[in-house]
N, C-alpha and C positions, 0 to 999 in steps of 0.2 A: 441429173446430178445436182445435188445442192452445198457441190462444195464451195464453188463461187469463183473455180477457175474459171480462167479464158479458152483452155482447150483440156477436153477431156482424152484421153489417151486412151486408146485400143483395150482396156479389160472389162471385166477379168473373159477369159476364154476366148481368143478373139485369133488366135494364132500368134502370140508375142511372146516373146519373153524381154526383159530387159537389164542393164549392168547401170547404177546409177552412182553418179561419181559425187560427191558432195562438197559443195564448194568450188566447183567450176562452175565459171561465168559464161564461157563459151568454147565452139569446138576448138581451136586455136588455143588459148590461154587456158595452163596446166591449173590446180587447186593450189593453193598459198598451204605448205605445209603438206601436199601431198592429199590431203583431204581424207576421205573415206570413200570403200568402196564394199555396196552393198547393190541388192537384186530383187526384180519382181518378178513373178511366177506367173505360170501360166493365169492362174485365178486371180491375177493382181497383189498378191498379198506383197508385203515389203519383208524383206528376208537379208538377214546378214551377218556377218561373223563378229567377234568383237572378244577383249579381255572377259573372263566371265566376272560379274555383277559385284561378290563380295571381294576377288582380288582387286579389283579397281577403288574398290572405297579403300581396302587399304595402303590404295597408293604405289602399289607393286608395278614396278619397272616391267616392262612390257618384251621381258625375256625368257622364252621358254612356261609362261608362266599361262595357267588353266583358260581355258577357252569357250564360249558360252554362242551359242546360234541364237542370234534374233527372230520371233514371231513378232507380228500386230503389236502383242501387251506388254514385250518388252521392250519396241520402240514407244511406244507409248509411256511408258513407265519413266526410262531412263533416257530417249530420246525424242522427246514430244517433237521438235523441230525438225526431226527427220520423215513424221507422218502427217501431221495437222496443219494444216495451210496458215492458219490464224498463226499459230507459234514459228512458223516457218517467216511466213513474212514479216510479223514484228523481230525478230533475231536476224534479219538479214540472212537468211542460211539458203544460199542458192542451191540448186543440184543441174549435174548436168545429167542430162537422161539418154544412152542409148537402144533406142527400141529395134529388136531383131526380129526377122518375119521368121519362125521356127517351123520345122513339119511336128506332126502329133509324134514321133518317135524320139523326134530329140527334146519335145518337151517333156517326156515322159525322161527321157533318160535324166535331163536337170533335175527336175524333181526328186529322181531316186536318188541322187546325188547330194542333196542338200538332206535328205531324208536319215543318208547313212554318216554327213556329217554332224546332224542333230544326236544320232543317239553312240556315235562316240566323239566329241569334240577335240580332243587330241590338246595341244599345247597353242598360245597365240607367243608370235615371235615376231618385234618389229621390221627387221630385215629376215625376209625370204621365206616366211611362215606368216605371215599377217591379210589383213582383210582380204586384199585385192589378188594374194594367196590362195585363199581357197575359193574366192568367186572365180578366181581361175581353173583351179580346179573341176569345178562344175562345169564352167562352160564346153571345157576339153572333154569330161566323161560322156556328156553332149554331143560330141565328137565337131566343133563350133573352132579352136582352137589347139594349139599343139601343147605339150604336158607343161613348157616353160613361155614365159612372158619376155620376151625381147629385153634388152637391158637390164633393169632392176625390178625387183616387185612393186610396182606403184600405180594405185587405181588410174593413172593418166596413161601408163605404157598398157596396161589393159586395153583401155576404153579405143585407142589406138590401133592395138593389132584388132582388136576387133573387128570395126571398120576397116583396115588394109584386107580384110578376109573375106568381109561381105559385105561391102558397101552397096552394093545393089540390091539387097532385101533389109538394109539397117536407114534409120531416119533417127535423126537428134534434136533432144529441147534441153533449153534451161530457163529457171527460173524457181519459181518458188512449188513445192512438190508437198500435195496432200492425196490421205488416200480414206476412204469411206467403206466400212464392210457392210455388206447390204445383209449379212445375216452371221449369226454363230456359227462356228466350228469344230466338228473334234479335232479338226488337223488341221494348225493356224499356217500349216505349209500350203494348202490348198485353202484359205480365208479366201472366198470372193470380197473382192472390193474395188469400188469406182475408183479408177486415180486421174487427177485432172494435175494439170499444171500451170499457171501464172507464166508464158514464155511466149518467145515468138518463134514458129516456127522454121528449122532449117529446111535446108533441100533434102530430099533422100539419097540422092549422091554428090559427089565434087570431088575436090582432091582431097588425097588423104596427106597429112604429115607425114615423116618418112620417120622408121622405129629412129629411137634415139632415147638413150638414158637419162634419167634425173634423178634427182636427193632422194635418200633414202627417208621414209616416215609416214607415217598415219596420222595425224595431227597431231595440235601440243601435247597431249599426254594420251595414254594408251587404251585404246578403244575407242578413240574422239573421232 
């Protein structure tokens, strides 16, 4: 890899999938703002839900209002800091990364699930319709998690029950998070790409937090 991380992480096809929380520091300490929460695919690619592109330039309030799936080029485009290490570590933009050891069925079901929320995107909604919303949703159609998120919708009570549910095949990093595609796509769902990460490695297991609620939000403003 010539990303210039410190640890490369299991992709693309490696038996993984993962939920990446952005903006936590560690497993303990939740994101400031709730953060973002977005996902890697079996083939590594970085994939995530967010306001769609032109309601956000205009500024529109993050209710009910049109929805847009992240590939590679639209993190790239509109979220360089969420994929390229260089832009990640100068912006301070940590991620916290939970990696899930998945069988080939439930990867396949993810997949179909981000697949079918690509091509109808439906509405983004700050409370209870938002990011960490429908990376819920995939996990569950997965069959990884139950249809609802413990307390509120927020990528920290995700990343949470997650781990309370398989902590024995899930291992966690944070740090600064870039991802390299080793080749073009027709389907930026399935983009192979190296993803390394700037972190120090946790355990694969220990205690879990116990579910518990927090503030409602996706960052300062909507799709952040």
């Amino acid at each position: 890899m010539t990303l210039g991380a410190s640890i490369t992480l299991p992709f693309p096809r490696q038996g993984r999938i993962a939920l990446v929380v952005r903006y936590k520091p560690s497993r303990n300490v939740p994101p400031p703002g709730e953060g973002h929460a977005d996902v890697i695919m079996p083939s590594g690619a970085p994939v995530g839900f967010f306001v769609d592109v032109a309601t956000e330039r205009r500024g529109t309030l993050g209710f009910d209002v049109p929805g847009q799936v992240y590939g590679y080029a639209a993190f790239a485009s509109y979220r360089p800091a969420y994929v390229n290490l260089a832009d990640a570590t100068a912006g301070n933009v940590v991620s916290g990364v939970l990696l899930i050891q998945a069988t080939a069925r439930e990867q396949d079901l993810f997949q179909r699930a981000w697949q079918a929320m690509r091509a109808r995107p439906g509405t983004f909604t700050i409370a209870g319709w938002n990011c960490s919303s429908h990376a819920a949703l995939a996990f569950h159609l997965a069959g990884l998690v139950g249809r609802e998120i413990p307390g509120l919708d927020t990528p920290d009570n995700l990343f949470h029950e997650l781990r309370r549910r398989h902590a024995r095949r899930c291992e966690d990093h944070y740090g600064y998070l870039g991802f390299l595609p080793r080749e073009s796509s027709g389907d930026e769902l399935d983009l192979h790409c190296d993803v390394g990460i700037d972190a120090v490695r946790a355990p694969v297991t220990g205690p879990v937090p116990p579910r518990r609620p927090t503030s409602v939000g996706d960052g300062a403003r909507p799709g952040a």
